[in-house]
DRENBALUM-184474 format. One record per atom (N, C-alpha, C): x, y, z; residue in one letter. Coordinates in pm, whole numbers, plus 50000, padded with zeros to 5 digits. Layout:
REM DRENBALUM-184474
XYZA;...
END
This chain:
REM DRENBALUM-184474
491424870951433X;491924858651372X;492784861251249X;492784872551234X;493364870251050X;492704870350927X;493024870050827X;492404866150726X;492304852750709X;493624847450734X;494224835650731X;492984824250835X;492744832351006X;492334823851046X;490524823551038X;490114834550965X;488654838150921X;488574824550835X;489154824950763X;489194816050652X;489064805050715X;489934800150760X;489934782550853X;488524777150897X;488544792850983X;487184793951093X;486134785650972X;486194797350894X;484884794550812X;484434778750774X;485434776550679X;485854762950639X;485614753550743X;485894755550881X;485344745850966X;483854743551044X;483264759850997X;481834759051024X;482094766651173X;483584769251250X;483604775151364X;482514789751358X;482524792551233X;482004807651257X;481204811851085X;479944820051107X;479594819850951X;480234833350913X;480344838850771X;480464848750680X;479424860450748X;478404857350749X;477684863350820X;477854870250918X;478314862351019X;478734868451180X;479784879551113X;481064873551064X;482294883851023X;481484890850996X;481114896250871X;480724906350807X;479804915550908X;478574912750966X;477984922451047X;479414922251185X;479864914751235X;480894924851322X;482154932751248X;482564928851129X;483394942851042X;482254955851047X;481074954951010X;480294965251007X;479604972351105X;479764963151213X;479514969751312X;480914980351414X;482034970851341X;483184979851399X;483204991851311X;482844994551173X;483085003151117X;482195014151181X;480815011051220X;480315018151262X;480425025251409X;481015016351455X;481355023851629X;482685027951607X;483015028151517X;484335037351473X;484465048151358X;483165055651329X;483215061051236X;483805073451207X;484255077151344X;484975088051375X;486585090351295X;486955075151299X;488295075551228X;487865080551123X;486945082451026X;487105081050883X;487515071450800X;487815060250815X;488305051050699X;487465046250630X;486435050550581X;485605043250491X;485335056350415X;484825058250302X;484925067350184X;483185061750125X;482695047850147X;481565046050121X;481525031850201X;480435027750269X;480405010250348X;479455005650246X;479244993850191X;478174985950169X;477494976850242X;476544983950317X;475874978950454X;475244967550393X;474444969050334X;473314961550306X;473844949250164X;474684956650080X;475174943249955X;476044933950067X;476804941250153X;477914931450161X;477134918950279X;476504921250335X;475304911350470X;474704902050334X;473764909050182X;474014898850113X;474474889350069X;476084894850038X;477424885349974X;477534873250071X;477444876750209X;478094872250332X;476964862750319X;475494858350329X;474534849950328X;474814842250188X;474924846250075X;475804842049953X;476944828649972X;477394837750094X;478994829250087X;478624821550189X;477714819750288X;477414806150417X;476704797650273X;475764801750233X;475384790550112X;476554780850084X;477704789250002X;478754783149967X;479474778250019X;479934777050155X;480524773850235X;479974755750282X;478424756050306X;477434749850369X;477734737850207X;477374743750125X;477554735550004X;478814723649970X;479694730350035X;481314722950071X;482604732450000X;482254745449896X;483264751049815X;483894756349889X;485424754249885X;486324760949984X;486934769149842X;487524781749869X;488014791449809X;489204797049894X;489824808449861X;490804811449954X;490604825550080X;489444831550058X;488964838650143X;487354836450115X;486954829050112X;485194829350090X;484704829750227X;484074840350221X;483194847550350X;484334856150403X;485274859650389X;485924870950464X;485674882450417X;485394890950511X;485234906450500X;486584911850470X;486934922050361X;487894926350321X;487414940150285X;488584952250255X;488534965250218X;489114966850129X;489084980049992X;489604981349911X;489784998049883X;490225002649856X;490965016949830X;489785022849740X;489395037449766X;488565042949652X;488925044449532X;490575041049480X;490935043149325X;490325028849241X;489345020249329X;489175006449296X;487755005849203X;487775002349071X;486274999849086X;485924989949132X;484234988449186X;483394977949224X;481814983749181X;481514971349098X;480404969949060X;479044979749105X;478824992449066X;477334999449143X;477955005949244X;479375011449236X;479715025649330X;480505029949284X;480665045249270X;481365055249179X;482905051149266X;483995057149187X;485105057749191X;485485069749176X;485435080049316X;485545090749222X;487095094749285X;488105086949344X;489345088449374X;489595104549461X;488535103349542X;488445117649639X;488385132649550X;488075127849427X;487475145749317X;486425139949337X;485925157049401X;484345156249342X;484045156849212X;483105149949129X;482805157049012X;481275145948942X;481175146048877X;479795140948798X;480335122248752X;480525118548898X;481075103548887X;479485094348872X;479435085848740X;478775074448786X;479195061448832X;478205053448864X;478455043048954X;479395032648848X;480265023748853X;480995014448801X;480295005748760X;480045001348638X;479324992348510X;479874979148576X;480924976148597X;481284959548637X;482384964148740X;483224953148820X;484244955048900X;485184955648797X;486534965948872X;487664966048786X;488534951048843X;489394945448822X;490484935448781X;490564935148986X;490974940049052X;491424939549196X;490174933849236X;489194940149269X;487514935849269X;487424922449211X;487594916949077X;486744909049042X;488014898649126X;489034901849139X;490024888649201X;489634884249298X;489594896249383X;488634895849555X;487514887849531X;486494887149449X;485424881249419X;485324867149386X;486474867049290X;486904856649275X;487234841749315X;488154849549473X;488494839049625X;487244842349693X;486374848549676X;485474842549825X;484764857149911X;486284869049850X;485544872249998X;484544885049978X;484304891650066X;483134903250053X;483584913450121X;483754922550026X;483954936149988X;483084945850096X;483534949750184X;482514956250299X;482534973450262X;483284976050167X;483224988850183X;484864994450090X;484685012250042X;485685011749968X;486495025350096X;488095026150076X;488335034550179X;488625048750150X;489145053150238X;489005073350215X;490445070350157X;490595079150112X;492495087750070X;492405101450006X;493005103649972X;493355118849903X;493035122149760X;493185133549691X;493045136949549X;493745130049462X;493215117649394X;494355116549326X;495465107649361X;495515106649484X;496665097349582X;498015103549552X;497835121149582X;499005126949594X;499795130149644X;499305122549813X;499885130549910X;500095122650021X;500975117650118X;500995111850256X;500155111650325X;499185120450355X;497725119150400X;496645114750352X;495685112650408X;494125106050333X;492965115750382X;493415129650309X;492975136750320X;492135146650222X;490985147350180X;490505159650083X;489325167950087X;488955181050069X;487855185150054X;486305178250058X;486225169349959X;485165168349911X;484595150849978X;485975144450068X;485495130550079X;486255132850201X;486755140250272X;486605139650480X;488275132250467X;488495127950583X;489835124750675X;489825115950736X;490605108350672X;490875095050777X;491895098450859X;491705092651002X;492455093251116X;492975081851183X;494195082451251X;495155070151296X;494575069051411X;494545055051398X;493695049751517X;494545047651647X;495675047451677X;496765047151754X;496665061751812X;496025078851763X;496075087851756X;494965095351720X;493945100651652X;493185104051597X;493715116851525X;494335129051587X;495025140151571X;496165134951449X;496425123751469X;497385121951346X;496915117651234X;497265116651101X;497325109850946X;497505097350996X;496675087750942X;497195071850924X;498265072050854X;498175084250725X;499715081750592X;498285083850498X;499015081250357X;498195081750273X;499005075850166X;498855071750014X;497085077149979X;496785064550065X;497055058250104X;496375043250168X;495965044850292X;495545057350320X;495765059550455X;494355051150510X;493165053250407X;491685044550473X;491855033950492X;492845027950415X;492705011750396X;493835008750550X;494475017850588X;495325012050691X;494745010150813X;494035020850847X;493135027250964X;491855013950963X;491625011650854X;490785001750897X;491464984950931X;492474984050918X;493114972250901X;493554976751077X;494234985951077X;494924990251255X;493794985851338X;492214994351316X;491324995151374X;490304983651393X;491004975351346X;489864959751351X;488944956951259X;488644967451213X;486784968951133X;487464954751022X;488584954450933X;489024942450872X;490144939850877X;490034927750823X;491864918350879X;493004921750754X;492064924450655X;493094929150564X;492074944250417X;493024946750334X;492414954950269X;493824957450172X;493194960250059X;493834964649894X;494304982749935X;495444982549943X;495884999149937X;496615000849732X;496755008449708X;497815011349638X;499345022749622X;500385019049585X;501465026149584X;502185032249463X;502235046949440X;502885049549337X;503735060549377X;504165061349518X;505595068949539X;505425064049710X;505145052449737X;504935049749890X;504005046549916X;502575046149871X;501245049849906X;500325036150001X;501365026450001X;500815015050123X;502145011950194X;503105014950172X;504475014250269X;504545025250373X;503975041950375X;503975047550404X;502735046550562X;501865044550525X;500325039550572X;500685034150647X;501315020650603X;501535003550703X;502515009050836X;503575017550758X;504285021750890X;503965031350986X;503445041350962X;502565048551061X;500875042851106X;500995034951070X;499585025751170X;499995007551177X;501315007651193X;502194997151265X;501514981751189X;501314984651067X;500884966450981X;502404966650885X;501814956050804X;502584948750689X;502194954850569X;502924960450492X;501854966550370X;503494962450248X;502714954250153X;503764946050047X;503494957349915X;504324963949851X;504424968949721X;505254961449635X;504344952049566X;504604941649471X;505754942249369X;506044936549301X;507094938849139X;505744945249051X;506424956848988X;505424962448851X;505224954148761X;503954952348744X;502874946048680X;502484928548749X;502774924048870X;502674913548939X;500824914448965X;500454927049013X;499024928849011X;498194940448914X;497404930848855X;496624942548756X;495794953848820X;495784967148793X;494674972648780X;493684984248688X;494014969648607X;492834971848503X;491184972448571X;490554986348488X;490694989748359X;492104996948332X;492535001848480X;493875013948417X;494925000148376X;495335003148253X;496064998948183X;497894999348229X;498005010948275X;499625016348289X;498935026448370X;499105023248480X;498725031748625X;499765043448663X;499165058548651X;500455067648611X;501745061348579X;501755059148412X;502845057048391X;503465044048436X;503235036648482X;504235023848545X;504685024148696X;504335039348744X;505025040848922X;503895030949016X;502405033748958X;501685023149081X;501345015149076X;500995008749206X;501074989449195X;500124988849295X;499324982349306X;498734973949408X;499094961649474X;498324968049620X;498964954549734X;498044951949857X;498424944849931X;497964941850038X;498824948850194X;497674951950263X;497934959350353X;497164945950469X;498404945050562X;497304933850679X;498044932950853X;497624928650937X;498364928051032X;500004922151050X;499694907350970X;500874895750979X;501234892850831X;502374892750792X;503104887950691X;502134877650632X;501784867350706X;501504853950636X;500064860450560X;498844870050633X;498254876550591X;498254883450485X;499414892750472X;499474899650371X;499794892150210X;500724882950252X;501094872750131X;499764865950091X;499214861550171X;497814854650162X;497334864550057X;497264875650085X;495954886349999X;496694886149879X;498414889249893X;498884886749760X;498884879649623X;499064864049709X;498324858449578X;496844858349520X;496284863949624X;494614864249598X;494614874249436X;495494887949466X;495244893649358X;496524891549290X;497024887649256X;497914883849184X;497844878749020X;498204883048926X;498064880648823X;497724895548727X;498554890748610X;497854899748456X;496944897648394X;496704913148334X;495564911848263X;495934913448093X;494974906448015X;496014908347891X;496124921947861X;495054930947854X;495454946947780X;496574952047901X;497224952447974X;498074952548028X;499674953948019X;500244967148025X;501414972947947X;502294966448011X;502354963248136X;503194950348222X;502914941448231X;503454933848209X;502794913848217X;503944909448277X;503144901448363X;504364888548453X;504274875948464X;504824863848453X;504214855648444X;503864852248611X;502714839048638X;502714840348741X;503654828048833X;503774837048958X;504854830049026X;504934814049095X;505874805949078X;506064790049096X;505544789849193X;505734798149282X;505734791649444X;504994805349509X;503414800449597X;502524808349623X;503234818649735X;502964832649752X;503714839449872X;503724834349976X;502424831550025X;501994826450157X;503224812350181X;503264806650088X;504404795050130X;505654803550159X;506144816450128X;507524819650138X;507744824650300X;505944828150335X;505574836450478X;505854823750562X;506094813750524X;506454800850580X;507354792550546X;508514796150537X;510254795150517X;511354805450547X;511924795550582X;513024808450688X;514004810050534X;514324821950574X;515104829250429X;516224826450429X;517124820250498X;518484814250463X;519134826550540X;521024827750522X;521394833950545X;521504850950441X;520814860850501X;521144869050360X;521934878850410X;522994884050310X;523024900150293X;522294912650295X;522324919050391X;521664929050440X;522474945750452X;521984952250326X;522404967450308X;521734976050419X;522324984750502X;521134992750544X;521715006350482X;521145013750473X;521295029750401X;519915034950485X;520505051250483X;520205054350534X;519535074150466X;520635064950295X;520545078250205X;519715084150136X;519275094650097X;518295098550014X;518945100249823X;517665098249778X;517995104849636X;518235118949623X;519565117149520X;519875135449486X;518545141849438X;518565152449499X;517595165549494X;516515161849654X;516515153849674X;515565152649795X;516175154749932X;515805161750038X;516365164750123X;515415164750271X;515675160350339X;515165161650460X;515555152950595X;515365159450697X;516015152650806X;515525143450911X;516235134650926X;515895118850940X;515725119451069X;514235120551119X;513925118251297X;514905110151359X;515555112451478X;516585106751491X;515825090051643X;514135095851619X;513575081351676X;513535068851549X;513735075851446X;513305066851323X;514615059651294X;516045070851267X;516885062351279X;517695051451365X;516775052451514X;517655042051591X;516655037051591X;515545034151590X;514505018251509X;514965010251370X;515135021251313X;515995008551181X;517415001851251X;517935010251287X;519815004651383X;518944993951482X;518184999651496X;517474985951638X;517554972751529X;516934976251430X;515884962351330X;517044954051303X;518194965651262X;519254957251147X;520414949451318X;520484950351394X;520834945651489X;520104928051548X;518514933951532X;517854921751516X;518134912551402X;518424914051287X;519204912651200X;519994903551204X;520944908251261X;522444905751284X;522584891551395X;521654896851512X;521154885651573X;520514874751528X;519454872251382X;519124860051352X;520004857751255X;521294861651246X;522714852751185X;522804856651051X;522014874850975X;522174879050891X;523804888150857X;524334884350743X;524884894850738X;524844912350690X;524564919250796X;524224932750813X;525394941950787X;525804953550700X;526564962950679X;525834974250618X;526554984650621X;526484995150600X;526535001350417X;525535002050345X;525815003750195X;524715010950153X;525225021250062X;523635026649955X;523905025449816X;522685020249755X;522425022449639X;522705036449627X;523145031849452X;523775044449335X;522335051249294X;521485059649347X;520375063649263X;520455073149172X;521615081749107X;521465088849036X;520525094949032X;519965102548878X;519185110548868X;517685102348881X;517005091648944X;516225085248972X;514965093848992X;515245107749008X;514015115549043X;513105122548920X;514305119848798X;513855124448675X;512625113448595X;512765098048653X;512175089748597X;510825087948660X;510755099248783X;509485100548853X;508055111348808X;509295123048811X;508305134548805X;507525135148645X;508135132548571X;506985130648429X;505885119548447X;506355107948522X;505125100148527X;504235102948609X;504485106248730X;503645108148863X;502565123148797X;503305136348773X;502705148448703X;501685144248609X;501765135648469X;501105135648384X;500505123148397X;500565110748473X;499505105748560X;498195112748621X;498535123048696X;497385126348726X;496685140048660X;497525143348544X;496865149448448X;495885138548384X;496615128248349X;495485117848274X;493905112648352X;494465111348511X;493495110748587X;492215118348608X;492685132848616X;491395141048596X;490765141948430X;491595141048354X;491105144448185X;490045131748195X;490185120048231X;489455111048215X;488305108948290X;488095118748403X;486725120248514X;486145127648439X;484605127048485X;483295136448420X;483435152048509X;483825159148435X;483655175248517X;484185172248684X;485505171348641X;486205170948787X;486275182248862X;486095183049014X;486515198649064X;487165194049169X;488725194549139X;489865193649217X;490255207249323X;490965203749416X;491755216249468X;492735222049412X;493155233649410X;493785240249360X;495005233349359X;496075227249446X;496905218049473X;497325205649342X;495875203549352X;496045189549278X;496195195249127X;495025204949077X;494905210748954X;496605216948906X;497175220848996X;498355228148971X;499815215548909X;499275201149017X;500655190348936X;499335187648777X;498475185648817X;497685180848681X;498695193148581X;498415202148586X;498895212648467X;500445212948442X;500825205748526X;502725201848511X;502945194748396X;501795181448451X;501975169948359X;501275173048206X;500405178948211X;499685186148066X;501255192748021X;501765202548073X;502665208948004X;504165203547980X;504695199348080X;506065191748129X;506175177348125X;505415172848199X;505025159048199X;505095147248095X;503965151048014X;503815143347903X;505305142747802X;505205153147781X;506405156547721X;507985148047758X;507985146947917X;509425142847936X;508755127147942X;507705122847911X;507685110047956X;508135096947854X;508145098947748X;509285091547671X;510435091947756X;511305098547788X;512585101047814X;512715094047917X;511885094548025X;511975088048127X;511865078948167X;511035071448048X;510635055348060X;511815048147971X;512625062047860X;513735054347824X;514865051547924X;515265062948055X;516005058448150X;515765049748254X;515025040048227X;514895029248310X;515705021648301X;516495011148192X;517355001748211X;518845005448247X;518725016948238X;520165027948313X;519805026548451X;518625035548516X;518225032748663X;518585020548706X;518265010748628X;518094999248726X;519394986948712X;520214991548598X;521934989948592X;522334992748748X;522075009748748X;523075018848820X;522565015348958X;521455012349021X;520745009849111X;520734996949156X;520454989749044X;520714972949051X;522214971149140X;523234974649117X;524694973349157X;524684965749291X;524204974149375X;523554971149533X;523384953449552X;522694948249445X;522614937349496X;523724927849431X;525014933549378X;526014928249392X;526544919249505X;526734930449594X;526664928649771X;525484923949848X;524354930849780X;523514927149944X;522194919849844X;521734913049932X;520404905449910X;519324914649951X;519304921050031X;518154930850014X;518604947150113X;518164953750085X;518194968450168X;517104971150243X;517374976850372X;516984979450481X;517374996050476X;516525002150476X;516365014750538X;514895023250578X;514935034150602X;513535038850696X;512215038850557X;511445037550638X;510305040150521X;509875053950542X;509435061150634X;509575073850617X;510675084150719X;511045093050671X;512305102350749X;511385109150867X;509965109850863X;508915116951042X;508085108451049X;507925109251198X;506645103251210X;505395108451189X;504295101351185X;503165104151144X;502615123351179X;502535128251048X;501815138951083X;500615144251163X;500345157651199X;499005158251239X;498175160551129X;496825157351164X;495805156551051X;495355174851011X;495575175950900X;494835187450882X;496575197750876X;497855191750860X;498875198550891X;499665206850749X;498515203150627X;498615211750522X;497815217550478X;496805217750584X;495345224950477X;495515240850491X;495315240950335X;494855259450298X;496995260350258X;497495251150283X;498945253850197X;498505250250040X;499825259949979X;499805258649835X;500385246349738X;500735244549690X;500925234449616X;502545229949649X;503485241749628X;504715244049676X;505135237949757X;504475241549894X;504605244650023X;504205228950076X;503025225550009X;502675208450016X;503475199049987X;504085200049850X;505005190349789X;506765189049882X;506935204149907X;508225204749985X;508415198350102X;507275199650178X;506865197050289X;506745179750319X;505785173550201X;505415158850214X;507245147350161X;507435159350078X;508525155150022X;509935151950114X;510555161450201X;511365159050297X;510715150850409X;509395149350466X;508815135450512X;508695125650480X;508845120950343X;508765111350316X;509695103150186X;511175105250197X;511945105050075X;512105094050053X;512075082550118X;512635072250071X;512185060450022X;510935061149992X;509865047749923X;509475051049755X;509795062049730X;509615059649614X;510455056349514X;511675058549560X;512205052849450X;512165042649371X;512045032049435X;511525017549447X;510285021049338X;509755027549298X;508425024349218X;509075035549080X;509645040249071X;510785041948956X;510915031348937X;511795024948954X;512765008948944X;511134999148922X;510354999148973X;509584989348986X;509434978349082X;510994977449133X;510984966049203X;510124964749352X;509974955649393X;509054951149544X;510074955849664X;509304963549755X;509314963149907X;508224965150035X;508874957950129X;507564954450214X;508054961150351X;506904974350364X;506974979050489X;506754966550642X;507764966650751X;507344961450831X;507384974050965X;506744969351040X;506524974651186X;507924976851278X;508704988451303X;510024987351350X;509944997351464X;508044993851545X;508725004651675X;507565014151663X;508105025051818X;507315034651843X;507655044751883X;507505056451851X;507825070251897X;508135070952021X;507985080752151X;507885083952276X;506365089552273X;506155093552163X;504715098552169X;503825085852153X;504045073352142X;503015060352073X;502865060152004X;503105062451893X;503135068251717X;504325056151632X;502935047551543X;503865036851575X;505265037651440X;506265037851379X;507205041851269X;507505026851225X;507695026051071X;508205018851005X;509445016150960X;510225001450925X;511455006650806X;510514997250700X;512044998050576X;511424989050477X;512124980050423X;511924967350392X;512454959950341X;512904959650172X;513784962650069X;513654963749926X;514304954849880X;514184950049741X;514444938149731X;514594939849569X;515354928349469X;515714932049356X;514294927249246X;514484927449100X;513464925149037X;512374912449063X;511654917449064X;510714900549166X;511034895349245X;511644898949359X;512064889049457X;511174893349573X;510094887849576X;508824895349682X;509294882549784X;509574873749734X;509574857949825X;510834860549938X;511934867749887X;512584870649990X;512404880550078X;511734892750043X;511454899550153X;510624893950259X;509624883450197X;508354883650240X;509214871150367X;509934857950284X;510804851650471X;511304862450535X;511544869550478X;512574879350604X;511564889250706X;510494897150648X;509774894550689X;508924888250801X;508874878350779X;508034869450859X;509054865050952X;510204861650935X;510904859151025X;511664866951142X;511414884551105X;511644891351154X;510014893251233X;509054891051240X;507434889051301X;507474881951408X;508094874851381X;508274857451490X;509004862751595X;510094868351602X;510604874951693X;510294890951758X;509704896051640X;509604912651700X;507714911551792X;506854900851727X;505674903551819X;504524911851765X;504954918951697X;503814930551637X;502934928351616X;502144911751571X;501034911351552X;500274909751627X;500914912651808X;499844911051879X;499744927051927X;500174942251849X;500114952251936X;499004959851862X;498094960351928X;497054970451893X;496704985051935X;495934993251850X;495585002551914X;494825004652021X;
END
């Protein structure tokens, strides 16, 4: 049904909180093989869910009350460690962090937090010490990462939607190799406090879900600042979910196809005739479609100090962390390099986004691939060095981060499938806050392409 239609259900008494929740948990469990769960709350969340038929039965309508939902392990929630895939001497979370208490907020119940990587360093949802999530379309393959738990469970049924986060791709990447909707918001649109300035300003939280109208749905759920909060936005006139329900007018449509200087790698040539497919579809619902790239300049310089000394800050702030060698090696970038260039880099932002901004002179939004391969196999860097990892994830995946430099919003949609069944993404990008236009285009590109009825 959706989130969207859980919700209705509920509200009409078609179905209790209850039922959802033990069948999310029961899918999690006859699927445990994927890996997407990092910890379940068997027993609180069958609580919440009896909690929320009370409330329901009582007459309080909310905007997900009684829906089963997922949330990323970088999340706190109330009485389970956060230990962001490091092992180390984690205790359990004193209260929910800001994403949590929003979720809590509307209604719904938290079934469980998902797997990802060290740190959320890497295209996979993969680490030592907290196991592998696997694409449910595939098993042998990566869902993506760091969002990779939260996707796999959203692909895989166990829930209709779930909280990923992105700070160089990390739910655009996911959504497109396990064929959902995954929205990377405008910086600072969603808090996640306690982190104040989430490495640096690159990550954001979002919603990962089958259908547009879904994902917008979860959007406004978490939506909003927090005051200690180094980004503040005000909040927006007009709810997403209404934009998932308006046709976007006629727009200008960039497609590129380019990478940022210094990044290099070569563009599956199934990936590039799925975007030429999309922007054709395009063209067909009476967009105007051409050929243009953004100016990114040195855009890669405004990355690597934040992303490096981000997750230097990340481990300094865990109890006796024991990372992989991998991860320990960018931590010691950002200790040494990092910190250091990160003034500089947060001063070239209103240059970036001059020189970058230009683009939407011409076009109303850009269209190009969300990642340059398709989904990896699982396990396709283990026992590589740090080098060899970064080079590697890096020419796979060049083209979503920039966008979290800049700050601005884009929303992976579903654009297709390998020859192998392997399902590939493009992405929609869009200028400072304009989530409302990706999100009609979007949806209006749903209505015609079908995706929300293709499962694994």
């Amino acid at each position: 049904m959706g989130l969207a239609g859980q919700a209705e259900a509920l509200a009409k008494g078609a179905v209790s909180s209850r039922e959802l929740v033990e069948e999310s948990l029961e899918s999690i469990r006859r699927q445990e093989d994927l890996g997407a769960f990092r910890v379940v709350r068997w027993d609180a969340a069958v609580q919440e869910a009896k909690a929320a038929d009370k409330r329901l039965a009582d007459g309080e309508r909310l905007p997900l009350l009684g829906v089963p939902v997922a949330v990323k392990d970088d999340t706190d929630v109330a009485g389970e460690t956060t230990p962001f895939a490091v092992p180390g001497d984690h205790r359990p979370a004193a209260r929910d962090g800001e994403i949590a208490r929003k979720l809590r907020a509307a209604g719904a119940v938290i079934v469980g937090k998902t797997t990802t990587c060290e740190v959320g360093l890497w295209p996979f949802s993969e680490s030592p010490g907290f196991g592998v999530a696997r694409n449910p379309w595939n098993p042998d393959y990566t869902p993506g990462g760091s969002s990779g738990g939260s996707a796999a469970a959203v692909a895989a049924g166990m829930v209709a939607g779930a909280v990923g986060s992105d700070g160089a791709g990390s739910i655009r990447i996911p959504a497109a190799w396990t064929g959902l909707v995954g929205i990377k918001p405008q910086r600072g649109r969603v808090s996640g406090h306690p982190l104040t300035d989430p490495f640096n300003g690159i990550t954001v939280w979002g919603p990962i879900a089958r259908s547009v109208g879904d994902a917008a749905l979860l959007l406004d759920v978490l939506t909003g600042s927090h005051p200690e909060d180094v980004y503040q936005l005000d909040p927006p006139v007009t709810p997403f979910a209404e934009y998932a329900k308006r046709e976007p007018g006629r727009l200008r449509v960039a497609v590129s196809f380019k990478t940022a200087f210094g990044v290099s790698g070569r563009l599956d040539p199934e990936i590039r005739a799925a975007v030429e497919r999309l922007a054709r579809r395009l063209t067909d619902l009476g967009h105007k479609v051409f050929p243009a790239d953004p100016d990114y300049g040195l855009v890669g310089l405004g990355l690597i100090p934040r992303g490096t000394a981000g997750v230097a800050d990340m481990l300094d702030a865990m109890p006796n962390p024991r990372p992989e060698r991998r991860t320990e090696v960018e931590a010691r970038i950002g200790r040494v390099v990092g910190r250091r260039l990160l003034p500089l880099a947060k001063r070239m932002d209103p240059h970036l986004r001059r020189k970058v901004g230009r683009i939407f002179q011409v076009a109303d939004v850009v269209l190009t691939p969300t990642t340059a391969q398709p989904p990896m196999r699982v396990g396709a860097y283990d026992g590589l060095g740090y080098q060899k990892t970064q080079s590697g994830v890096a020419a796979a995946c060049p083209y979503a981060w920039t966008w979290n430099v800049l700050g601005w919003p884009g929303v992976n949609v579903p654009a297709g499938f390998t020859k192998a069944g392997l399902p590939i993404g493009a992405q929609l990008l869009g200028h400072d806050s304009d989530e409302g236009t990706l999100i009609s285009l979007a949806a209006q590109l749903e209505a015609v392409e079908g995706w929300v009825g293709r499962r694994p």
